[in-house]
C-alpha positions in Angstrom: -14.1 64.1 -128.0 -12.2 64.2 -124.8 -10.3 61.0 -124.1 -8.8 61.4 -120.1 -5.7 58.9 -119.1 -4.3 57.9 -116.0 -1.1 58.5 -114.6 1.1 55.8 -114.4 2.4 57.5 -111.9 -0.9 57.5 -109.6 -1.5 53.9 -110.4 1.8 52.9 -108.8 0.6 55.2 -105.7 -2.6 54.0 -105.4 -0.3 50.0 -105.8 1.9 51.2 -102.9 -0.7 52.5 -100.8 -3.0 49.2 -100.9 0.4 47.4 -100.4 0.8 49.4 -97.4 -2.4 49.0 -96.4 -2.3 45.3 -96.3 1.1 45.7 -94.5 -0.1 47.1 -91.9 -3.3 45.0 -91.8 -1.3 41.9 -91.7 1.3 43.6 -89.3 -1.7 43.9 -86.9 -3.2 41.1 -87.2 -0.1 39.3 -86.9 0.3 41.1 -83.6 -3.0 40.2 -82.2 -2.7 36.6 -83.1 0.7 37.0 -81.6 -0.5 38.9 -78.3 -3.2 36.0 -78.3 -1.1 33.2 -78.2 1.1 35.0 -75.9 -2.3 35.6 -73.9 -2.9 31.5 -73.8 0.3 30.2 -73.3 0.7 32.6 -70.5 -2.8 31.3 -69.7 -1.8 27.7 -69.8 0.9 28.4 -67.5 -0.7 30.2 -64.7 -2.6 27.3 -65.1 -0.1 24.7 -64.9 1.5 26.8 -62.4 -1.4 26.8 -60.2 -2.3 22.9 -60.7 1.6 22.4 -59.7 0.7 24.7 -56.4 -2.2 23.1 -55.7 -0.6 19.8 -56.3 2.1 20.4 -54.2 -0.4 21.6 -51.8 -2.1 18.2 -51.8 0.7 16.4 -51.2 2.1 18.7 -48.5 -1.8 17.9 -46.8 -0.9 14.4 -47.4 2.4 14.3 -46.0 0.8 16.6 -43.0 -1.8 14.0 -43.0 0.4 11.3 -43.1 3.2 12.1 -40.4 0.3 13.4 -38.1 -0.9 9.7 -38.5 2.7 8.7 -37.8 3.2 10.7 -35.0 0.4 9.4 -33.3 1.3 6.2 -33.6 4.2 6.9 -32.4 2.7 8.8 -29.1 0.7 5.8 -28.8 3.4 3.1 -29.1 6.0 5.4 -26.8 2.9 5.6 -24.1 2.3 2.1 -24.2 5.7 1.5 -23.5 6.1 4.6 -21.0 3.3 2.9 -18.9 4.6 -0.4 -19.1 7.6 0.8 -17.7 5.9 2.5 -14.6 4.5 -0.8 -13.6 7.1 -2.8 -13.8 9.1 0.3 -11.7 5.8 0.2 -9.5 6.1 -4.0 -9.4 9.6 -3.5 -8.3 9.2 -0.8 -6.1 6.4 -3.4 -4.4 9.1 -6.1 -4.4 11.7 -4.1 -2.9 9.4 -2.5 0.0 8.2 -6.7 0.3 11.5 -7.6 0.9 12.3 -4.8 2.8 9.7 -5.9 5.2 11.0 -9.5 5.5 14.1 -8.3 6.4 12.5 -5.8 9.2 10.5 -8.9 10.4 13.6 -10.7 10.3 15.5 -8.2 12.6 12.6 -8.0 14.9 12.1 -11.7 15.1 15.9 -11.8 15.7 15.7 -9.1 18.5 12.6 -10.3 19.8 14.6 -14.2 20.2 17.5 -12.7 22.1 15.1 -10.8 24.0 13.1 -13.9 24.9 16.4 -15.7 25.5 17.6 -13.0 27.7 14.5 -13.1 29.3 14.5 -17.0 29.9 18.1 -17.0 31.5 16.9 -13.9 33.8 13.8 -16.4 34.7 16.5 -19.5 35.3 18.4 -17.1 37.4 15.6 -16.6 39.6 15.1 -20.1 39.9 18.5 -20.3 41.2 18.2 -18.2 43.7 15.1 -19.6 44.7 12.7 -16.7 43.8 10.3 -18.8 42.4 7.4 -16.2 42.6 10.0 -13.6 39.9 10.4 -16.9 37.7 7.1 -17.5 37.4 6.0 -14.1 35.8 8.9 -14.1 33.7 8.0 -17.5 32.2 4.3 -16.6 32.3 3.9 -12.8 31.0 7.2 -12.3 29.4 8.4 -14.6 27.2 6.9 -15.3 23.9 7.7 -19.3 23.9 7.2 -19.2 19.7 10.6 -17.5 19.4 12.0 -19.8 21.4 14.7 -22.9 20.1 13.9 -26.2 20.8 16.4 -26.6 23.6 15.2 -23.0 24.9 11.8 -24.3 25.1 12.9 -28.0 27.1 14.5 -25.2 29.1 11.1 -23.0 29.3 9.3 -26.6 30.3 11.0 -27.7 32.6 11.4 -24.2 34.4 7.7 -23.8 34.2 7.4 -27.5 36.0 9.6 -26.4 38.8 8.4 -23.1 39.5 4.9 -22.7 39.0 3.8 -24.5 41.9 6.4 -23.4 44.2 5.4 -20.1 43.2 1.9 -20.1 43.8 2.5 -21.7 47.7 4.7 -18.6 48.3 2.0 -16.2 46.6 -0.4 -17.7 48.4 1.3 -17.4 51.7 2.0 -13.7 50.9 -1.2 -13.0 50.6 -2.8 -14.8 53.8 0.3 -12.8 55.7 -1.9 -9.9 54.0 -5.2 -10.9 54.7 -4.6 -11.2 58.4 -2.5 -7.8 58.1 -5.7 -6.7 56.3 -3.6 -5.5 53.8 -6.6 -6.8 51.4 -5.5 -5.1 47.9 -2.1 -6.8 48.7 -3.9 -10.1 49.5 -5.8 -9.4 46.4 -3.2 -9.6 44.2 -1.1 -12.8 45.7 -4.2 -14.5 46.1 -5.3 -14.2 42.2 -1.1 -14.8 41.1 -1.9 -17.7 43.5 -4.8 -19.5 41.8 -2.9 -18.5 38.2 0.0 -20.5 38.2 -1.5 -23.1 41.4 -2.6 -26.5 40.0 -6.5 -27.0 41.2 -6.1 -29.8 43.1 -3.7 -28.1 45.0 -4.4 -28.8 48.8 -4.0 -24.8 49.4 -6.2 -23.7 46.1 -9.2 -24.0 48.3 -8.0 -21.7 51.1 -7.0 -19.1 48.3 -10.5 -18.6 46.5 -11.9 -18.6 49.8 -9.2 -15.9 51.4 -9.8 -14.0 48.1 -13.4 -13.7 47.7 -13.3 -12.4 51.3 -10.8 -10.1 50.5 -12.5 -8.6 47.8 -15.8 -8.8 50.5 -13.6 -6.2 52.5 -13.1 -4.4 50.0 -16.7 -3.9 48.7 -15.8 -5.2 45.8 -19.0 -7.3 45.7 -19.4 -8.8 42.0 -16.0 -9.7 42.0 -16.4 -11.6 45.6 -19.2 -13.2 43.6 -17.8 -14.5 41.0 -14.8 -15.9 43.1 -17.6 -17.3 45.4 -19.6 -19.1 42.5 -16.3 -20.6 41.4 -15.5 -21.9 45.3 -18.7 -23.5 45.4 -18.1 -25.3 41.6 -14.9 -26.2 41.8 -14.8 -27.5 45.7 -18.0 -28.5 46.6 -16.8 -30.8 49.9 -14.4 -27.8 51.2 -14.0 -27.7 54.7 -14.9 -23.8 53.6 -18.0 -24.5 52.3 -20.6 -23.7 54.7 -18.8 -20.4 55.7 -18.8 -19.5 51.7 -22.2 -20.2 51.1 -22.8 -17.7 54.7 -20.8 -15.0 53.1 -23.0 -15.3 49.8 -25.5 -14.7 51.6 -24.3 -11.8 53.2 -23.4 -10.0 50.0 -25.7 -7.3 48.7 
């Protein structure tokens, strides 16, 4: 009978070997759960990392968000106020070129009174001199009596009660000296200055619309002679010229 023994020599191989095998086992393993762990935490902080970005994100959107909102206020507010601004600049601007323009009517008014003044005086100097007929038309065509004072216009008045009549017996002279010169343009126009500052019941107004509507008969100037005619024959019905009117109605084509 063959009895065989170990080695106690091989048993503590075979000892070291499975120690060394579970070593190394554990070594790795310990290295994967390491390498794992290292995996998620590295994991958990991209993902952090990427929540942080993406929060940061979001709020930079918000604070975009927010001073886009701001700004626009503020665009809106400094418009607002921009425009208010032009119209009261535009108001004043209207004020400015208002008073501007009083102040031009006020010169023109001013000029326009010494002219009427100067005007006035001229007339009182023809007075004077006893050219009634030049006093006349400067009391009658140029002087605006509105811009005159309240002494210039007793001035103006009393002229104008002086003259006028005297003025129209010298107008009406000149133009019967015309007529008969037959010089009837000429007697045209004294006869008509005539009648304009004459009174009606004048005892010459008669002899003028009759001189002038024969004057204006000369001159084939029949509508006008007409209307002179129709106005002889209202106005002085019991004229001395009446019949001899009436005749040269008659006569008119």
């Amino acid at each position: 009978m063959n009895l065989k023994f170990n080695n106690h020599s091989d048993s503590k191989n075979d000892k070291k070997q499975i120690w060394i095998y579970a070593l190394v086992l554990f070594t790795g393993a310990f290295i994967v759960l390491l390498l794992t762990a290292y995996s998620q935490v590295k994991f958990q902080n991209n993902i952090s990392e990427y929540q942080s970005k993406l929060s940061t994100e979001e709020k930079a959107k918000i604070n975009v968000v927010t001073d886009y909102n701001a700004a626009v206020k503020e665009i809106d507010r400094l418009t607002a106020e921009i425009e208010s601004i032009r119209n009261k600049l535009i108001q004043s601007e209207q004020n400015l070129a208002l008073e501007e323009q009083k102040v031009l009517e006020a010169e023109v008014k001013y000029n326009n009174t010494i002219v009427c003044n100067d005007l006035l005086l001229a007339a009182y100097e023809f007075y004077n001199k006893g050219d009634y007929v030049n006093c006349a038309i400067k009391l009658k065509y140029d002087i605006n009596t509105a811009l005159l004072s309240i002494k210039s216009k007793e001035i103006y008045d009393f002229l104008v009660s002086k003259s006028f009549n005297k003025a129209a017996k010298m107008l009406y002279s000149d133009g019967y000296k015309s007529y008969k010169n037959r010089k009837y343009s000429d007697a045209i126009e004294s006869f008509n200055r005539a009648i304009e500052f004459g009174q009606k019941d004048e005892y010459f107004m008669d002899d003028a619309y009759f001189y002038l509507a024969n004057s204006y008969y000369k001159e084939l100037k029949y509508n006008e002679a007409k209307k002179i005619i129709n106005l002889f024959i209202s106005n002085y019905p019991n004229s001395t010229f009446i019949g001899q009117i009436k005749k040269l109605n008659a006569q008119i084509p």
